[in-house]
N, C-alpha and C positions, 0 to 999 in steps of 0.2 A: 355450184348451184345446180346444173344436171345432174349431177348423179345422184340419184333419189330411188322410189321405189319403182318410178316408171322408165329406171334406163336414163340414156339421153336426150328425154323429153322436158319439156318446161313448159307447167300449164300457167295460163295468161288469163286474163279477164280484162278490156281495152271498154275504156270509156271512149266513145267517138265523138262528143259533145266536148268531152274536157281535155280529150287528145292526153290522157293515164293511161297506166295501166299498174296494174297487180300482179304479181309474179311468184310460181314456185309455190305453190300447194298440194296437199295429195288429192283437195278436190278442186274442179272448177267453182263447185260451187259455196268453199270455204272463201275460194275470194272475191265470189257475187258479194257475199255477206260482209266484207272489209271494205267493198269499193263503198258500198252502201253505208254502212254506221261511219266509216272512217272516211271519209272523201265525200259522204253528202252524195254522191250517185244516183241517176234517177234509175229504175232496172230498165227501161227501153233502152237506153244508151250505152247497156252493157252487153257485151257481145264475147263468148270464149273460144280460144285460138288454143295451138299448142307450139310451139318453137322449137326446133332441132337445129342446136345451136356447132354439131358438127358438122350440117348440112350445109348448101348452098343454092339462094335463086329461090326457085319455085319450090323445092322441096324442104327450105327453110319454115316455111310457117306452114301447118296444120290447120282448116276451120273444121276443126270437129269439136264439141262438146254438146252434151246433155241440155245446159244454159241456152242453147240456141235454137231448142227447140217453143219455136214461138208462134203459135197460128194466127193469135191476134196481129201479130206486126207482120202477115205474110212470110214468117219464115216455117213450112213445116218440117225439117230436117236437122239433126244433128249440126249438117254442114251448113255457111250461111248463100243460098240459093242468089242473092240481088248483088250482081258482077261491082254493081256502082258501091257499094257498099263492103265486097272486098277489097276493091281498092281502094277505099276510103282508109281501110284496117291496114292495108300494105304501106299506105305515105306515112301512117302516125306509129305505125314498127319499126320503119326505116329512120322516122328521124329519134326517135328514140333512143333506139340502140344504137346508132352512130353517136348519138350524144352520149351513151353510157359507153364507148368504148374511147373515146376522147378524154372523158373523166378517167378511165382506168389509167389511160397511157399518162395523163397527169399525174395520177396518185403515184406510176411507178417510177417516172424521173423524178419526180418531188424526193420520193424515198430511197430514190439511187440502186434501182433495181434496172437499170437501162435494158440487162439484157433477156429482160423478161420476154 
């Protein structure tokens, strides 16, 4: 899934309401518009990250995109400025991807790939 046109990057779009998210686009804001027609998403509740999924810690998630640039909700930057609201993005990342790497390690004893 990284390896795209941006390298080892994987852009995100995280509903914080619905605790979603969207994944792997070339734009951030290909997947505003999926969370939106396909998920019913309100756009205050979308907010874009990026993942570096070779990374580890702090250096794993990215808040930078275009998408988060929002004056009306107090955000004027790229990055999203309200700590409370980073880490709101950091517990629904975390439990996410623990649950998708749970599922993978399922899929791959299920299909007898143990030493993946």
């Amino acid at each position: 899934m990284a390896q795209n046109i941006h390298g080892n990057l994987v852009k995100v779009i995280i509903d914080i309401k619905k605790r979603i998210m969207a994944v792997d686009a070339d734009l951030h804001s290909d997947l505003f518009e999926f969370m939106i027609k396909e998920e019913n998403s309100e756009p205050q509740n979308l907010w874009g990250i990026n993942l570096y999924p070779d990374k580890e810690e702090s250096d794993f998630i990215e808040f930078d995109s275009m998408m988060n640039l929002r004056p009306s909700l107090g955000n004027r930057t790229r990055g999203i400025e309200s700590e409370e609201l980073r880490d709101k993005i950091i517990s629904i990342i975390k439990g996410l991807v623990k649950k998708w790497i749970t599922y993978t390690k399922i899929l791959i004893v299920k299909s007898g790939l143990k030493n993946l």
